[in-house]
C-alpha positions as CSV (number, residue, x, y, z in Angstrom):
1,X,-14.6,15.0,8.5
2,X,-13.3,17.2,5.8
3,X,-10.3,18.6,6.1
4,X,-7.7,20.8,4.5
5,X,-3.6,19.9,3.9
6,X,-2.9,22.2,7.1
7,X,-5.3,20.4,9.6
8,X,-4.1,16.5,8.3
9,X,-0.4,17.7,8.4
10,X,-0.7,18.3,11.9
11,X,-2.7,15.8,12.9
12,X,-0.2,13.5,11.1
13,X,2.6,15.4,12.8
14,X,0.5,15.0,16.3
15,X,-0.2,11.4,15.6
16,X,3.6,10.8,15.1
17,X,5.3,13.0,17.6
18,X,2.7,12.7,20.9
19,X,1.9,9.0,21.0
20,X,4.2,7.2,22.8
21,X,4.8,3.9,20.8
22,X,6.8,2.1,22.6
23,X,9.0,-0.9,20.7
24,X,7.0,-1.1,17.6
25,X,8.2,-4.1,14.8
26,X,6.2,-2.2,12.3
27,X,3.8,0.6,12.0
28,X,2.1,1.3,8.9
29,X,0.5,3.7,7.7
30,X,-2.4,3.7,5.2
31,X,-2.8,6.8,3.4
32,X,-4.7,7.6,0.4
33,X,-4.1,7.5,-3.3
34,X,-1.6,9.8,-4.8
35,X,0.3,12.8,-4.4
36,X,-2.2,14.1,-1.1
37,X,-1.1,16.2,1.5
38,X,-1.0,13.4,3.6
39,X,1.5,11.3,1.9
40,X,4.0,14.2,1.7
41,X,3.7,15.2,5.2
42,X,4.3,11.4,5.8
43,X,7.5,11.0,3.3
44,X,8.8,14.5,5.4
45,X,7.6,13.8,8.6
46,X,8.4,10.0,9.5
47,X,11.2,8.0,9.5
48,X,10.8,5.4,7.1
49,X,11.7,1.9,6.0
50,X,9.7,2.1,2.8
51,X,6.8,2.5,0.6
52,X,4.5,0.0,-0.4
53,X,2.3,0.9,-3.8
54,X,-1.3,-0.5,-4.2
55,X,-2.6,-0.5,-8.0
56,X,-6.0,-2.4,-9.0
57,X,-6.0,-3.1,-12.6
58,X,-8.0,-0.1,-13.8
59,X,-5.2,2.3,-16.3
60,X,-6.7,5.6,-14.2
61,X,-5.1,3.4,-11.3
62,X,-1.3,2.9,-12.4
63,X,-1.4,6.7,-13.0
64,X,-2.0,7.4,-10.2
65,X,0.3,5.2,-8.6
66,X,3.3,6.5,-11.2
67,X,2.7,9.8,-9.8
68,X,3.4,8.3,-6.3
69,X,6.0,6.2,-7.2
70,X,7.5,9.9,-9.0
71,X,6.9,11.6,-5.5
72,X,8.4,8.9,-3.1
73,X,11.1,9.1,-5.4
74,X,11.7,12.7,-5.1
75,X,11.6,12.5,-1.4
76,X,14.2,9.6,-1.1
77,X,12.0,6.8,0.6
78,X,12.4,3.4,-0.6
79,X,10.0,1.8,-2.7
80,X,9.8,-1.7,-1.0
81,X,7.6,-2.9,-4.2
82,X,3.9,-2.7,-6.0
83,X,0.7,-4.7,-5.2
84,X,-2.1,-5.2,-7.2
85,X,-5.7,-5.4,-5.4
86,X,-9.1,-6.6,-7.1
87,X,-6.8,-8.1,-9.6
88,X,-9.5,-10.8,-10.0
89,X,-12.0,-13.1,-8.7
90,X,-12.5,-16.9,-8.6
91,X,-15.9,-17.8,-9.6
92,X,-17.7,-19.6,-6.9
93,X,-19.4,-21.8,-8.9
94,X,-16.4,-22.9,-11.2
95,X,-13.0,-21.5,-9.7
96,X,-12.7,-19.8,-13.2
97,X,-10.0,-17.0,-12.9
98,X,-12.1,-14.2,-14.0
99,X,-10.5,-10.1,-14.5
100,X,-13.6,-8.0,-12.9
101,X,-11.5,-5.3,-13.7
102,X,-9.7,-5.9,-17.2
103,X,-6.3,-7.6,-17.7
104,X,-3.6,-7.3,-14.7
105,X,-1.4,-4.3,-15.6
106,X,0.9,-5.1,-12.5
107,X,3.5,-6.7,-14.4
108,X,4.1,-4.0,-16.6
109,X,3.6,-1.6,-14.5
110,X,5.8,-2.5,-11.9
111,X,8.6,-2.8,-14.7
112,X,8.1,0.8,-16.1
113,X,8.6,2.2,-12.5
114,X,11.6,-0.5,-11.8
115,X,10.2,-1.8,-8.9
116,X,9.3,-5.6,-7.6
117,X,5.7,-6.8,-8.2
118,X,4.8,-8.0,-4.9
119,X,1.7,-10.1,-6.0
120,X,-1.8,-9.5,-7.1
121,X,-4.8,-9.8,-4.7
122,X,-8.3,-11.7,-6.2
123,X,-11.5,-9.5,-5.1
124,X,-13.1,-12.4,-2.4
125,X,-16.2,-12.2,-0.9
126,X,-14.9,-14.1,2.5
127,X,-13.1,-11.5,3.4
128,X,-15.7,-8.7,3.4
129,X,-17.6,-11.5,5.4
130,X,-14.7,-11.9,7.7
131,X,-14.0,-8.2,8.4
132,X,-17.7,-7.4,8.7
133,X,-17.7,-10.2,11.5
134,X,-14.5,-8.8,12.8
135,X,-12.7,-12.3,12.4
136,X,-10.1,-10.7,9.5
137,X,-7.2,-12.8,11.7
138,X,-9.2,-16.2,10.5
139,X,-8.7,-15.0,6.7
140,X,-6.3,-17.3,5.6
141,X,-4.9,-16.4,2.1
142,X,-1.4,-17.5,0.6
143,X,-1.4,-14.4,-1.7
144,X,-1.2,-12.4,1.8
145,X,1.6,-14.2,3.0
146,X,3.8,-13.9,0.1
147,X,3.7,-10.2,0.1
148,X,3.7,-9.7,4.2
149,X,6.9,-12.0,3.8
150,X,8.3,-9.9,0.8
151,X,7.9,-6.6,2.2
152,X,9.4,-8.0,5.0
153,X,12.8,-9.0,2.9
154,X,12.5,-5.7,1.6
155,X,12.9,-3.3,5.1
156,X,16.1,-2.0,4.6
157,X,18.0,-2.0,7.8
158,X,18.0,1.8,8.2
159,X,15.2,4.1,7.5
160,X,14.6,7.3,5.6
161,X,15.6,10.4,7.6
162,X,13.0,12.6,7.0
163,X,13.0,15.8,5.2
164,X,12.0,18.7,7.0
C-alpha cells in the first residue's frame, strides 16, 4: 500500500489508541528511515522510553540517521543509543572479518551525535535462513544480546509525555 502522512498518522494513532495491550514489558516500534511522517506522529503520539538508531556503514546512512537523531532531539525523546547493521561479514570459508560495506562509521558517528554505540551487527546468511524458516528464536548471536541488554539499561524509568 501507498500511503500519504495523513492516512499512516492515523493509522498509527488507531494502532496506538484502539488496541488494547494489556501489561506490555516492551513494545517497539519499527519505523522507517528518517524524518517520515511516521516517526513524528510516533515521537508525538506515544509515550516513550526511548529511541534506538540503526546506521549500516554506507555515509548516505549516518545522514540520514543525524537527521533523526536532530528530530528525536527536537521532540524530547531519549536517544537510548546507535546500532550499526551489515557492519560486516565473516567469510565462511576463512572467518576473515570482511567490510561489505566500507569501514564501520559507528564509532564516529555515534560520538558526533553524543550518544552510546550499542554494537555493530555482521550481515549473516543464517539468519535470512532462520527467518525464512521462521525459526529466528534459534538464532543465537552474542552481538544481539549485548545490545537487547544495553537498551535494556538504557529505559529510563519514566517515559516521554508526548507532544500533541
Amino acid at each position: 500500500m501507498i500511503w500519504r502522512g495523513p492516512l499512516i498518522s492515523g493509522a498509527i494513532k488507531q494502532f496506538w489508541g484502539d488496541v488494547l495491550w494489556g501489561p506490555l514489558d516492551y513494545l517497539i516500534v519499527d519505523l522507517p528511515p528518517g524524518t517520515s511522517d511516521a516517526s513524528l506522529t510516533v515521537m508525538q503520539s506515544i509515550p516513550l522510553s526511548g529511541v534506538v538508531l540503526v546506521t549500516s556503514p554506507q555515509d548516505l546512512a549516518g545522514m540520514v540517521v543525524a537527521k533523526a537523531a536532530h528530530m528525536a532531539r527536537q521532540m524530547k525523546a531519549p536517544i537510548l543509543g546507535l546500532i550499526e547493521n551489515m557492519s560486516y561479514l565473516h567469510c565462511p570459508r576463512c572467518s576473515e572479518r570482511i567490510e561489505v560495506f566500507g569501514p564501520s562509521q559507528a564509532m564516529k558517528a555515534a560520538l558526533k551525535m553524543g550518544v552510546p554505540l550499542l554494537g555493530e551487527l555482521p550481515l549473516d546468511p543464517e539468519l535470512a535462513r532462520q527467518c525464512d524458516s521462521g525459526q529466528v528464536e534459534a538464532y543465537a548471536a552474542e552481538s544481539f544480546q549485548r545490545i537487547s541488554d544495553a537498551v535494556e539499561k538504557g529505559v529510563p524509568a519514566t517515559k516521554t509525555k508526548p507532544i500533541l
